[in-house]
TORVEXGU-487402 format. One record per residue (C-alpha): residue number from 1; chain; x, y, z. Coordinates in steps of 0.001 Angstrom, whole numbers, plus 500000, padded with zeros to 6 digits. Layout:
N
<node num="NUM" cadena="A" px="X" py="Y" pz="Z"/>
...
This chain:
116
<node num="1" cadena="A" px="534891" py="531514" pz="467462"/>
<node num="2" cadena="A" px="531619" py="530000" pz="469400"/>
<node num="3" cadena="A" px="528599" py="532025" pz="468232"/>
<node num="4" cadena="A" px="526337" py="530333" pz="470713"/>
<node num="5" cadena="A" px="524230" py="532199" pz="472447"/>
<node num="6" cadena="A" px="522981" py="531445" pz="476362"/>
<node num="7" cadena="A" px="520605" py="531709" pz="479066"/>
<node num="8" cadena="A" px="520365" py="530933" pz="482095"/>
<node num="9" cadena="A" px="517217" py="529233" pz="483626"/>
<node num="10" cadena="A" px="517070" py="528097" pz="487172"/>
<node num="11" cadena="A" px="520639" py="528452" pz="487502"/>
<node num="12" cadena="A" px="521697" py="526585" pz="484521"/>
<node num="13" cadena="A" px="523425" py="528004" pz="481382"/>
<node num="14" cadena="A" px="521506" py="525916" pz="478340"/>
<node num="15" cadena="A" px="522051" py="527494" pz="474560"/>
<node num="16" cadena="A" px="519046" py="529074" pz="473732"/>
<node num="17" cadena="A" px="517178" py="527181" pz="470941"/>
<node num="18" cadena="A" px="517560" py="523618" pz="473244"/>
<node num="19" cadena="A" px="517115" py="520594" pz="470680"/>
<node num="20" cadena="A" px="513225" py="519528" pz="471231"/>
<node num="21" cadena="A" px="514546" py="516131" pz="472858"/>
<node num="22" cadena="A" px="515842" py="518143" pz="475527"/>
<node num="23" cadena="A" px="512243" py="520018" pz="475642"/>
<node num="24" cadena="A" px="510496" py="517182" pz="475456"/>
<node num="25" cadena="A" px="512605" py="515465" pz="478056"/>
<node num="26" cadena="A" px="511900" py="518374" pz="480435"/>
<node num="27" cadena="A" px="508164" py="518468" pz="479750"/>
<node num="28" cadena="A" px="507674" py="514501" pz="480543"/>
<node num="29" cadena="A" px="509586" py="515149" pz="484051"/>
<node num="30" cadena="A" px="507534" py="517636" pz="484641"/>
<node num="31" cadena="A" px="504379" py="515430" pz="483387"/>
<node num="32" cadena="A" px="505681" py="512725" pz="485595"/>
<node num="33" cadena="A" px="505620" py="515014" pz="489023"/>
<node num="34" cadena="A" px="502179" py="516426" pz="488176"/>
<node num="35" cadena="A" px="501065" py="512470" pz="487866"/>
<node num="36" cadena="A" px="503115" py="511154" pz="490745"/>
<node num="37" cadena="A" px="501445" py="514278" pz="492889"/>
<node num="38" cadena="A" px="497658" py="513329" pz="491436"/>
<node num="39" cadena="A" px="498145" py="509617" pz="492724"/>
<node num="40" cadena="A" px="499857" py="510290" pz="495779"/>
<node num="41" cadena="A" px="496500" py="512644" pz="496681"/>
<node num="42" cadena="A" px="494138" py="510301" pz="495390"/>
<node num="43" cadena="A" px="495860" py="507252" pz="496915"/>
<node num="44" cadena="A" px="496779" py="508230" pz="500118"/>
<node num="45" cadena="A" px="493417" py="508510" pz="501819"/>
<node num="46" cadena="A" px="492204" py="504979" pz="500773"/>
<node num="47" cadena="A" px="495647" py="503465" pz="501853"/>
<node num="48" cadena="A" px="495180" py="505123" pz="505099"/>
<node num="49" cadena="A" px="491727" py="503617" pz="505563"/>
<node num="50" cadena="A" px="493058" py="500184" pz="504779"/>
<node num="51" cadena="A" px="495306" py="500261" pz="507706"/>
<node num="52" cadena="A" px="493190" py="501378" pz="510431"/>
<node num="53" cadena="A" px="490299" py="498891" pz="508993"/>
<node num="54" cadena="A" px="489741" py="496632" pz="511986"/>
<node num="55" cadena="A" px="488239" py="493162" pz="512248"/>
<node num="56" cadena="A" px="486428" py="490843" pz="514361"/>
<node num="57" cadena="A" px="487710" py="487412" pz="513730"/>
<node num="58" cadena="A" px="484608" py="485763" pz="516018"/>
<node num="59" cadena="A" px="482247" py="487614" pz="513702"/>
<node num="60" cadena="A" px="483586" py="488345" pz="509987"/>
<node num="61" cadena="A" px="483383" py="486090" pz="506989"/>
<node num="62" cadena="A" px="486685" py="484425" pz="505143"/>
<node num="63" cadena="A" px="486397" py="486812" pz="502738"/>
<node num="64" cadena="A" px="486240" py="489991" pz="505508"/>
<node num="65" cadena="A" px="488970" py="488624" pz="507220"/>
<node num="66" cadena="A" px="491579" py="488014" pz="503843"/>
<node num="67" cadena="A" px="490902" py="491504" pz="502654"/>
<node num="68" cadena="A" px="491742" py="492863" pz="506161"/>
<node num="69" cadena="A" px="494492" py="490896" pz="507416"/>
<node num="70" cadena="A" px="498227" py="490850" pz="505720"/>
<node num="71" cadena="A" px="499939" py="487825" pz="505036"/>
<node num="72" cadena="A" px="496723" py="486330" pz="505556"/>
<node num="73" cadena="A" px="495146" py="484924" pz="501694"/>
<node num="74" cadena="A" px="491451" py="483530" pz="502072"/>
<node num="75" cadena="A" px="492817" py="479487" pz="502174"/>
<node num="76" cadena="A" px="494097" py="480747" pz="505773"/>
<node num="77" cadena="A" px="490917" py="482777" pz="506438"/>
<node num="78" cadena="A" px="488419" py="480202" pz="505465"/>
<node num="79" cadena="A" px="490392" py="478154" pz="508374"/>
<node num="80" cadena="A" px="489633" py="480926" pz="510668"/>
<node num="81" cadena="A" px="486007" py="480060" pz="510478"/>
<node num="82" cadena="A" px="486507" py="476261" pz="510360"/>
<node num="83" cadena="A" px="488203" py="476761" pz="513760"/>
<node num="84" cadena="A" px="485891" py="479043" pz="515110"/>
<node num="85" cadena="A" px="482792" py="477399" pz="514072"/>
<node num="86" cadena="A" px="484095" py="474095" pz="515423"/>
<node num="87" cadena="A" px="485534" py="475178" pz="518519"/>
<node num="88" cadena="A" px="483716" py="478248" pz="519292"/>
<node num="89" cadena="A" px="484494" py="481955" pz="519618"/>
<node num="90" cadena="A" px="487922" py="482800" pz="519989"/>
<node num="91" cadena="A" px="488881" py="484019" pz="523477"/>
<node num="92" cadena="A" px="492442" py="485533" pz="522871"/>
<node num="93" cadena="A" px="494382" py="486550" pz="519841"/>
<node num="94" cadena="A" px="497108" py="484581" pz="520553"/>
<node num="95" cadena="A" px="494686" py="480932" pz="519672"/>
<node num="96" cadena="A" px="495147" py="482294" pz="515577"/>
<node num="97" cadena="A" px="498228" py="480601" pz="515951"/>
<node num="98" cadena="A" px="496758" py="477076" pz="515929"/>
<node num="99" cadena="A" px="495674" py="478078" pz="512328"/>
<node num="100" cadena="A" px="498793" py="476523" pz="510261"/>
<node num="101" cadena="A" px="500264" py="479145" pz="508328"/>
<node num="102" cadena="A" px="499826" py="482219" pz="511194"/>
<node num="103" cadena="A" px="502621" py="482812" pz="513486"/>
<node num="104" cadena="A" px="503514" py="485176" pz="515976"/>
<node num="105" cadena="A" px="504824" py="487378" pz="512823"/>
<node num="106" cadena="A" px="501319" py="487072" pz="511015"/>
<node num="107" cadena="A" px="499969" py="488168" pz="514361"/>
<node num="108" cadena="A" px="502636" py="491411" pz="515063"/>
<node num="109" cadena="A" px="501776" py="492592" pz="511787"/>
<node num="110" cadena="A" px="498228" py="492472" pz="512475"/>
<node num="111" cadena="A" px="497661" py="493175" pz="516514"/>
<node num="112" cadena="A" px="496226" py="496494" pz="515953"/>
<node num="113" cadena="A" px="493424" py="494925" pz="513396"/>
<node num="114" cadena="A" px="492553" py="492060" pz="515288"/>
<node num="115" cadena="A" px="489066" py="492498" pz="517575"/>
<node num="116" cadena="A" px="487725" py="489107" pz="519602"/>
């Protein structure tokens, strides 16, 4: 005969008196969400920002333009300059492609970022 006796708790039947692996178990899930939650609220704002940052390729430094462009490390951006510097302001977007290393791909995933 089965002397155990149960509850139920959110719709589960558990025995009462759980082993304290199972509590424990529970209570770092429940640790997890609460931490998961905390960084999603903390990091969501400054993530945001870093994707509407904008930048003006005729005016920023290598350094400006790694941080604000993706797939674009400051060995590319440091060529930016070189090319603007020797050849002058750029006039349309579509001249970062003479830059080796930028494509059209480098340049869809960037459009919005990109100010002459």
């Amino acid at each position: 005969m089965n002397n155990t006796i149960t509850a139920s708790v959110s719709g589960n039947v558990h025995p009462i008196g759980r082993s304290s692996h199972t509590a424990k178990a529970s209570r770092f899930r429940s640790f997890l969400k609460v931490g998961t939650l905390l960084a999603t609220c903390t990091l969501a704002p400054a993530l945001a920002w870093s994707q509407d940052v904008s930048i003006n390729i005729n005016t920023a430094s290598a350094e400006e333009i790694a941080d604000a462009l993706k797939g674009v490390g400051l060995k590319r951006a440091q060529a930016i300059v070189a090319w603007r510097e020797k050849n002058g302001d750029f006039t349309s977007i579509d001249q970062l492609t003479v830059i080796k290393g930028i494509g059209d791909s480098t340049l869809a995933k960037n459009q919005q970022k990109i100010q002459l």
